[in-house]
C-alpha positions in Angstrom: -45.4 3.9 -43.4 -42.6 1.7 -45.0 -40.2 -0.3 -42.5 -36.6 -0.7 -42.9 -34.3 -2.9 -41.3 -30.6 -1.5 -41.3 -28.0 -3.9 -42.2 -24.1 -2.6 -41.9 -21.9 -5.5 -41.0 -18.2 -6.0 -40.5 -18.7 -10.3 -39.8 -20.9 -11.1 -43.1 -21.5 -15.0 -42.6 -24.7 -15.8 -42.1 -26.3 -12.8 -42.8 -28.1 -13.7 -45.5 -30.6 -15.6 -43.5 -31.3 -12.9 -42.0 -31.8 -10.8 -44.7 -33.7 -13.4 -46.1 -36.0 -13.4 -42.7 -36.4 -9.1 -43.5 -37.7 -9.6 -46.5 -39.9 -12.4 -46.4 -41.7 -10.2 -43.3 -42.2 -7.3 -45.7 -38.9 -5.4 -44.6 -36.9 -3.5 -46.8 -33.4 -3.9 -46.5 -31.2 -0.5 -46.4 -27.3 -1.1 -46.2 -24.0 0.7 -46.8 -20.5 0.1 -48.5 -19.5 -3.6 -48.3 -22.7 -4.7 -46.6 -24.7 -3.3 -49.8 -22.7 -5.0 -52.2 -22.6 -8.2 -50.5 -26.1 -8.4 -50.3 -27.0 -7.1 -53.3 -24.2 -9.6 -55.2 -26.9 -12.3 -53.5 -29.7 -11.1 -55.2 -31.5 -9.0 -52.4 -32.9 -6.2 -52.8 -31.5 -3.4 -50.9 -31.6 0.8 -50.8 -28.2 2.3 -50.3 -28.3 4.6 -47.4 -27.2 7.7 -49.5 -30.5 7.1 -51.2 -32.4 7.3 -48.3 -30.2 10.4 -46.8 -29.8 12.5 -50.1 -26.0 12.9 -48.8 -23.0 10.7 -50.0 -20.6 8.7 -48.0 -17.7 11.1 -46.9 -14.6 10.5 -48.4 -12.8 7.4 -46.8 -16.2 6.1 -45.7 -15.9 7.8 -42.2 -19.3 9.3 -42.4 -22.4 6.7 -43.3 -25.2 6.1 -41.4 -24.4 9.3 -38.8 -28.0 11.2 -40.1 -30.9 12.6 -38.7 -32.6 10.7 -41.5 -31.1 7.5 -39.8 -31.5 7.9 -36.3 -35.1 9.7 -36.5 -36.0 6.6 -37.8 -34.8 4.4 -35.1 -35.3 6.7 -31.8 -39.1 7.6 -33.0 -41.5 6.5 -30.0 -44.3 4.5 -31.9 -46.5 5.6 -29.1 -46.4 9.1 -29.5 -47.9 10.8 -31.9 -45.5 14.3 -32.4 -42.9 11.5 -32.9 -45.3 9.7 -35.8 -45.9 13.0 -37.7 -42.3 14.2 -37.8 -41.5 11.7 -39.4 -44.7 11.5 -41.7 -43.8 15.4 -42.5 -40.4 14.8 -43.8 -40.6 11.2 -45.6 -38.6 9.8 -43.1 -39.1 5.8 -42.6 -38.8 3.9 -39.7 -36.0 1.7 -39.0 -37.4 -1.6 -37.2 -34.4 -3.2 -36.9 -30.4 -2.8 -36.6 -28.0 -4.9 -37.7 -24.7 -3.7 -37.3 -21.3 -5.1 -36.0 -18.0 -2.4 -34.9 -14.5 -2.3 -36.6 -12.4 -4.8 -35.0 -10.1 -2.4 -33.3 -8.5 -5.1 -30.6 -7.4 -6.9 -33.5 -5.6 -4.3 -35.3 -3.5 -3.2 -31.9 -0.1 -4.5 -33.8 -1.1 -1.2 -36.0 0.9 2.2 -35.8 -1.0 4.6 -34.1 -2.6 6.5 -37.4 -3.9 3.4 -39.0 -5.0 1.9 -35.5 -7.8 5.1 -35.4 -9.1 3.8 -38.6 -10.3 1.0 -37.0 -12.3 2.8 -34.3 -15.8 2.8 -35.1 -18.4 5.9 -35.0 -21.6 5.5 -37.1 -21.7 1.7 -35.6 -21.2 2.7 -32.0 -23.8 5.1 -32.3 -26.4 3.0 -33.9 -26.0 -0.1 -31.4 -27.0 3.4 -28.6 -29.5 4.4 -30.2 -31.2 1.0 -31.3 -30.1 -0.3 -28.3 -32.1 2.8 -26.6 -35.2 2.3 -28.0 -35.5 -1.4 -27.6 -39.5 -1.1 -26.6 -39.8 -1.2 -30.6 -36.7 -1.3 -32.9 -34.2 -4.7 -32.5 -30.6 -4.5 -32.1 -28.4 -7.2 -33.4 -25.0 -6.6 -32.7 -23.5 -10.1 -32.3 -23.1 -12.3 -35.3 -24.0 -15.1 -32.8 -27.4 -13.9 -32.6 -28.2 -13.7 -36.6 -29.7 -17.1 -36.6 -31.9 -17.2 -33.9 -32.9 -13.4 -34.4 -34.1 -14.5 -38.2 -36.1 -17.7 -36.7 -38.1 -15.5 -34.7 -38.4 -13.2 -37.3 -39.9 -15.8 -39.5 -41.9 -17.1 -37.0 -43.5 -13.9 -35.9 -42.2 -14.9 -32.4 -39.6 -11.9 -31.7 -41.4 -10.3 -28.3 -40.4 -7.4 -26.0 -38.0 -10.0 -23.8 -36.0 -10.8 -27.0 -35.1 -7.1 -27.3 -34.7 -6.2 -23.6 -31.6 -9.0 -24.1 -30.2 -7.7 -27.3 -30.2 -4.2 -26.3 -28.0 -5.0 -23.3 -25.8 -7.0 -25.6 -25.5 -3.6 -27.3 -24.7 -1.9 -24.3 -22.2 -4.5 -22.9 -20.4 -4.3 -26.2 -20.2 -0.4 -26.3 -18.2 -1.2 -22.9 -15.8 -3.6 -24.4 -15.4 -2.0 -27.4 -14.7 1.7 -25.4 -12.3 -0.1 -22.6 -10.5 -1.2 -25.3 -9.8 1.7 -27.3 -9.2 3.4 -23.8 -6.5 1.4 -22.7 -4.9 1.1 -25.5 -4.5 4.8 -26.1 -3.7 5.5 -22.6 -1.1 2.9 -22.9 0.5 4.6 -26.1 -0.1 7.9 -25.0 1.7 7.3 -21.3 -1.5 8.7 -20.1 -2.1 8.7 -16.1 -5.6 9.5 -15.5 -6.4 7.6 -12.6 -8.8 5.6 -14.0 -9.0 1.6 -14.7 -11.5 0.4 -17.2 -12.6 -3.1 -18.2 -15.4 -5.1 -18.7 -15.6 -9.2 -17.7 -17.8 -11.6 -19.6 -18.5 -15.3 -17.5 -16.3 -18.0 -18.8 -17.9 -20.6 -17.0 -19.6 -21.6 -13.6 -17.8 -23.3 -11.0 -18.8 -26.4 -8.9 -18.9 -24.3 -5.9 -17.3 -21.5 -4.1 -14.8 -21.9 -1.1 -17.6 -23.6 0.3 -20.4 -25.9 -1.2 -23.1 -23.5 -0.1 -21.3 -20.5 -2.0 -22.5 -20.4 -5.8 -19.1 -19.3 -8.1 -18.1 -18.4 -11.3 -15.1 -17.9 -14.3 -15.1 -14.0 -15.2 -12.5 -13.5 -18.4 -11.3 -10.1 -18.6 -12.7 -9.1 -22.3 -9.4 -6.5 -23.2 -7.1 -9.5 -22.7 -6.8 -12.3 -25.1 -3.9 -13.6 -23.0 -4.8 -13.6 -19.4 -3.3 -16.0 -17.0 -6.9 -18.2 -16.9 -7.3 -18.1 -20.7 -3.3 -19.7 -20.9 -4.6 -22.5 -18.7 -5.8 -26.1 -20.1 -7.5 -28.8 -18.4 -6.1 -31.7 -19.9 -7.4 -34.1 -17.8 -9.4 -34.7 -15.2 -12.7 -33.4 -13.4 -13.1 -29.5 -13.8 -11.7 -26.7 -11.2 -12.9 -25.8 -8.1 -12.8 -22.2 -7.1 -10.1 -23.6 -4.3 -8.2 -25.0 -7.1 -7.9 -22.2 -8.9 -6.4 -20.2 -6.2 -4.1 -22.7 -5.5 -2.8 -23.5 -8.6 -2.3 -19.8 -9.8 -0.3 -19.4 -6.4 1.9 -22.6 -7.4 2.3 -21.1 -11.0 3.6 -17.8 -9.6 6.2 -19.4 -7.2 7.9 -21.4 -9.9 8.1 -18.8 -12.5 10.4 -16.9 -10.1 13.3 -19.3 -10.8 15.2 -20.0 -14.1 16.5 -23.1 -12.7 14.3 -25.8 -12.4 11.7 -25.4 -10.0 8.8 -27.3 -8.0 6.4 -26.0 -5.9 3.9 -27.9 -3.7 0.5 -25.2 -2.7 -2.0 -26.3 0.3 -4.5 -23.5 1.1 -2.8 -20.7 -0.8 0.2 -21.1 0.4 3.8 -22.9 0.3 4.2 -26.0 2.3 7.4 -27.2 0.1 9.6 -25.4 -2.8 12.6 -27.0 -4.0 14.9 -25.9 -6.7 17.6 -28.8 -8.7 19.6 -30.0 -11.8 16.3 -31.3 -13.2 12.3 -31.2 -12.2 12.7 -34.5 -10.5 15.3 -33.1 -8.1 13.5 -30.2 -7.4 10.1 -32.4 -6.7 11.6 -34.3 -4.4 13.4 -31.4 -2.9 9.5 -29.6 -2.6 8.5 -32.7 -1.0 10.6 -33.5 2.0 10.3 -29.9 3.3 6.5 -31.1 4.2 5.4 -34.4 3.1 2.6 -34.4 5.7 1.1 -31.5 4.5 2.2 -31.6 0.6 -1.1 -34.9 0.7 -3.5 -33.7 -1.2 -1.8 -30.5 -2.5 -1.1 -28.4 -5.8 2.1 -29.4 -7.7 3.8 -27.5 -10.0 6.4 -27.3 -12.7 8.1 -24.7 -14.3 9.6 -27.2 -17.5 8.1 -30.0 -19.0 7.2 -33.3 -17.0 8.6 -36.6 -18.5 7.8 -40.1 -18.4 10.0 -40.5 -15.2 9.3 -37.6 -13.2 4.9 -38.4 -14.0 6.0 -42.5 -12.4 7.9 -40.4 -9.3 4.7 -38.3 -8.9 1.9 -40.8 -9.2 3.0 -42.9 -6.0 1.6 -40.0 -4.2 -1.7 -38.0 -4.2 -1.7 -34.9 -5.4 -5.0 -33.3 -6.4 -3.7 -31.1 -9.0 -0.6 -31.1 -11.3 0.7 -27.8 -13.2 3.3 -27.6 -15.7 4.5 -25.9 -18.9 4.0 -29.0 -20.4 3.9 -32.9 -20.7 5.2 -35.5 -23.0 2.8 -38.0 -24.1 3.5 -40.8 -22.2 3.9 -38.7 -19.1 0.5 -37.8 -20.0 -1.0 -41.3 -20.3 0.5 -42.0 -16.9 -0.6 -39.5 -14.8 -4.4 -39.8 -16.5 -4.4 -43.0 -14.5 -5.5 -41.1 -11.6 -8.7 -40.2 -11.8 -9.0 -37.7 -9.0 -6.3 -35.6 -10.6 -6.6 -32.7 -12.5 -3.6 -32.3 -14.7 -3.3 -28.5 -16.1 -0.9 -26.8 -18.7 -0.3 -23.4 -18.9 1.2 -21.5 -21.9 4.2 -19.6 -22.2 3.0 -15.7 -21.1 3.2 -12.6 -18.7 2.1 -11.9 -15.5 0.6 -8.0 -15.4 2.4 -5.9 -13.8 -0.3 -5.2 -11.1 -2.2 -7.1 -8.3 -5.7 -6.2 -8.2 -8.0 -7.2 -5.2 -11.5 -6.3 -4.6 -12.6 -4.9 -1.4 -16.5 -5.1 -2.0 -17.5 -3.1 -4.5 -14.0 -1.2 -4.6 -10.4 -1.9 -5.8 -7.3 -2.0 -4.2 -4.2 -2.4 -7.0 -0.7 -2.4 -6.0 2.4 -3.0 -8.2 3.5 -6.7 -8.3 6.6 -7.4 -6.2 9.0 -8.0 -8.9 12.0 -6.4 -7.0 15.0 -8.8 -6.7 17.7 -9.4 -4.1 20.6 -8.4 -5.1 24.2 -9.3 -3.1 24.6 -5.2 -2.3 21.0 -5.3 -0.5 22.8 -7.9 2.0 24.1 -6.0 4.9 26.0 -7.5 7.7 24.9 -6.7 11.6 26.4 -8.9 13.4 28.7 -11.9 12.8 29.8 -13.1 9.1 28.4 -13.7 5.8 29.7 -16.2 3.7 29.4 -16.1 -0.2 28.7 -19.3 -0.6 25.0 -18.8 1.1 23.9 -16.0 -1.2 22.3 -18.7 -3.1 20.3 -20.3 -0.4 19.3 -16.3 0.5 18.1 -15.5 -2.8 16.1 -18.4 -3.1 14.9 -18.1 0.5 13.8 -14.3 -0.8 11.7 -15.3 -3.6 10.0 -17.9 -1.8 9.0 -15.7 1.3 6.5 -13.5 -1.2 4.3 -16.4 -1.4 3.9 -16.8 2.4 1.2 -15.1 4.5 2.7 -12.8 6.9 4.0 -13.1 9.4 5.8 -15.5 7.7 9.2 -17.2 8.5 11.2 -20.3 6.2 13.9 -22.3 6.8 16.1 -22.8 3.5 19.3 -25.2 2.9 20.6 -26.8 -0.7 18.2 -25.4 -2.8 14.8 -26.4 -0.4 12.7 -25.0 1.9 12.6 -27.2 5.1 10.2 -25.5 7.3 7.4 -23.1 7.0 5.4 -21.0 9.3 3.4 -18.0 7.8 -0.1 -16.3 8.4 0.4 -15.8 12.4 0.1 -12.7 13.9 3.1 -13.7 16.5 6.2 -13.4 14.1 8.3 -15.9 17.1 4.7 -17.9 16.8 5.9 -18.4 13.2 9.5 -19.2 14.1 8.2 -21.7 15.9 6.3 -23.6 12.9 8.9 -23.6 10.8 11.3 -24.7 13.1 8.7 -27.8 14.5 8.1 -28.6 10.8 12.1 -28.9 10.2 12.9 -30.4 13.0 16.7 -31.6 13.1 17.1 -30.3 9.3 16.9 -26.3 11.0 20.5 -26.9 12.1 22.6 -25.5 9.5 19.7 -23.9 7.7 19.0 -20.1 6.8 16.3 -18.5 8.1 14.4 -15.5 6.4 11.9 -13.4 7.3 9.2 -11.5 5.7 9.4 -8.8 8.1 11.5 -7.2 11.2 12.3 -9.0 14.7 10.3 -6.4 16.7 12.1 -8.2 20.0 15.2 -10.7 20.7 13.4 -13.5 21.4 12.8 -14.8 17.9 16.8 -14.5 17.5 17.1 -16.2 21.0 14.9 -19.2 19.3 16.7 -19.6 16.2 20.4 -19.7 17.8 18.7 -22.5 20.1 17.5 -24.9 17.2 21.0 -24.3 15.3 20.3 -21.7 12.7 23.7 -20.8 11.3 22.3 -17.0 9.6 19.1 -14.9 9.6 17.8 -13.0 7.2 15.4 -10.1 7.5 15.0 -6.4 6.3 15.4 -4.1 9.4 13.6 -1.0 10.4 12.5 -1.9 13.7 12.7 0.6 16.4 14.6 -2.2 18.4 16.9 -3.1 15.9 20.1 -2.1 17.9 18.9 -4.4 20.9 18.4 -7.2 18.3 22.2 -6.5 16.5 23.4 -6.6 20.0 21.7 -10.0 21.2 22.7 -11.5 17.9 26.9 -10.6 18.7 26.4 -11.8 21.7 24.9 -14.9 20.6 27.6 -15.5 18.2 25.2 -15.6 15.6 25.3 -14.3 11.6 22.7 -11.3 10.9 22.1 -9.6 7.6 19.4 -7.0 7.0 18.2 -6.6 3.2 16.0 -3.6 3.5 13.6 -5.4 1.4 9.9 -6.3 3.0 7.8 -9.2 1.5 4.4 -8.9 3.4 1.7 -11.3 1.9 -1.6 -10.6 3.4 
């Protein structure tokens, strides 16, 4: 019985090895459309599908390979024999091998709607199934990637059963990709809300480690994005990432893209130990600094503007294990490169998504990204005064508080944090940190809270160390006894209405 292998690709370099490979092994080549002239401008041999079929390409070429003549070929069992006499009865050929690439639909998506459908592929889709379906005898190749080392084998007689296990899930895999994508992009034009996510993740790279030498860890990109937060990063220097770093420096990059002004953030665990905003990057570094310089050693820096010359000397007298910024200018770059335990990232200009995704086991929890902003009407006054001049400090203060774990209380004053106590489960426990950490600098300061003051003793705290207004959003079922113990105090209470739990 005469064997065909079907070629019908979109990505035509390099194929003609492979075609080569076919014929040299006794195949014959059967193609459609662009693939057939191609190959047949290179002087191989090849039988137009609509030979084999007895049925022409429908108009617009929509309708090409989808046959029974076609898939018969490719889903008969070579181990049975009803399968072997089917296709002996009607002249129907068997189809070895598949060679077929999809319609690059994620690279039309700037297309209107009409001509984006174009680009979603049918007879290809089906064929990388149905090859990849009956892997035990017929070979997928779905990747141009794989056309070299598939036609090596083939010439070598050394393609075995393990070769086509992989392939066929390389089919599979890209049926997911290529589906997820066409899913979430309709659903995204149509306003659809199905209550379904979809994606698929394809390792970037492994990591050193996990958040522990013994844990094994890994890079996943997520394949319907080209511009994902991880894909916008670049190691310029330095030795590569640790899962730790990672975390930290993604944290770092969210806090300072919540200012227009320039900002500096310094990350240790997760978390903010320093944030300072200024006239420049420098200002705002040192600002970032002296809310924490003990814990800031070792740390994540980042920049929300470009680093200079002067700012990279003012940042290599200390150690800091990774830098972050938007960019560097070259002989910034040249100094900091003289530390060689630093890692020095840069991170393009791009979005966050909208939503926070976190897995719980096998399961997702997804939540809306807090994006909400203070605004000078959300400020309500409870007991004492409220000054104009402070709304600055508050708003600042506000952002801030997102990235700390709850329960989570700073200190803010010009532009700075200057002391931080999150992720206790005593909210007064947290007080306390912050105000240990300021020390002398909590007179004066602001003091906001992710969360309600559940009793009077937090406010009984903070009046003691000097603080000259608290901030927090209200909705305790003791919030008249705290109003009350703040008047009497003589000290300023806003409520915002606005919660910023981290957990």
């Amino acid at each position: 019985m005469q064997r065909f292998a079907l070629i019908s690709v979109y990505y035509k370099e390099g194929i003609e090895e492979l075609a080569s490979a076919f014929q040299d092994a006794g195949y014959q080549i059967l193609s459609t459309g662009g693939t057939l002239e191609y190959l047949r401008g290179r002087g191989f041999n090849v039988v137009s599908v609509e030979e084999l079929t007895e049925f022409p390409e429908s108009p617009g070429g929509r309708v090409k390979t989808l046959h029974p003549v076609i898939f018969a070929g490719i889903l008969a069992r070579r181990n049975k024999e009803e399968d072997l006499h089917f296709l002996e009865s009607h002249n129907i050929p068997l189809i070895d091998f598949v060679v077929v690439n999809l319609y690059p639909f994620r690279e039309k998506l700037d297309l209107e709607l009409e001509s984006l459908l174009e680009f979603i592929d049918i007879g290809g889709i089906s064929l990388i199934r149905a090859a990849a379906k009956n892997y035990l005898w017929v070979t997928l190749v779905c990747e141009p990637g794989d056309y070299k080392w598939v036609a090596e084998k083939v010439k070598n007689g050394t393609l075995n059963i393990e070769d086509r296990k992989l392939l066929a899930l390389r089919g599979f895999r890209k049926a997911i990709e290529y589906d997820s994508a066409i899913y979430y992009e309709l659903s995204r034009r149509f306003e659809a809300d199905e209550n379904f996510l979809v994606g698929s993740f394809k390792k970037a790279f492994d990591l050193r480690y996990g958040e522990n030498p013994h844990q094994k860890a890994s890079v996943y990109f997520n394949t319907l994005f080209e511009d994902t937060f991880l894909k916008r990063a670049e190691l310029l220097w330095g030795a590569e990432l640790s899962y730790n770093n990672i975390l930290d420096f993604y944290s770092a990059w969210q806090v300072v893209n919540e200012f227009k002004e320039p900002a500096c953030a310094i990350i240790k665990h997760n978390v903010p130990c320093g944030v300072g905003i200024g006239n420049d990057l420098e200002d705002a570094f040192w600002k970032a600094l002296k809310s924490d310089e003990e814990s800031a050693y070792g740390g994540i820096v980042a920049f929300n503007g470009i680093v200079d010359e002067k700012l990279a000397q003012t940042v290599n007298d200390f150690f800091f294990e990774v830098l972050v910024a938007r960019d560097y200018e070259e002989k910034a770059l040249e100094l900091l490169k003289k530390k060689k335990k630093r890692r020095v990232i840069k991170v393009k200009e791009g979005d966050f998504s909208s939503f926070e995704y976190r897995f719980i086991d096998r399961d997702l929890l997804v939540q809306e990204r807090d994006t909400r902003e203070l605004k000078r009407e959300d400020v309500r006054v409870v007991a004492g005064e409220f000054d104009e001049n402070w709304f600055e400090d508050v708003y600042f203060g506000d952002k801030v508080i997102k990235y700390v774990k709850s329960n989570a209380i700073i200190l803010v004053k010009d532009g700075m944090t200057v002391g931080i106590g999150g992720g206790q489960t005593s909210r007064v426990e947290a007080l306390r940190i912050a105000l240990s950490r300021a020390g002398e600098r909590a007179r004066g300061s602001i003091l906001v809270s992710d969360g309600f003051f559940p009793f009077t003793d937090s406010i009984e705290l903070a009046y003691s160390h000097g603080i000259k207004l608290i901030v927090e959003p209200g909705g305790s079922v003791r919030d008249d006894e705290v109003i009350k113990r703040a008047r009497e105090l003589g000290i300023n209470l806003v409520f915002t209405g606005i919660r910023r739990f981290r957990h």
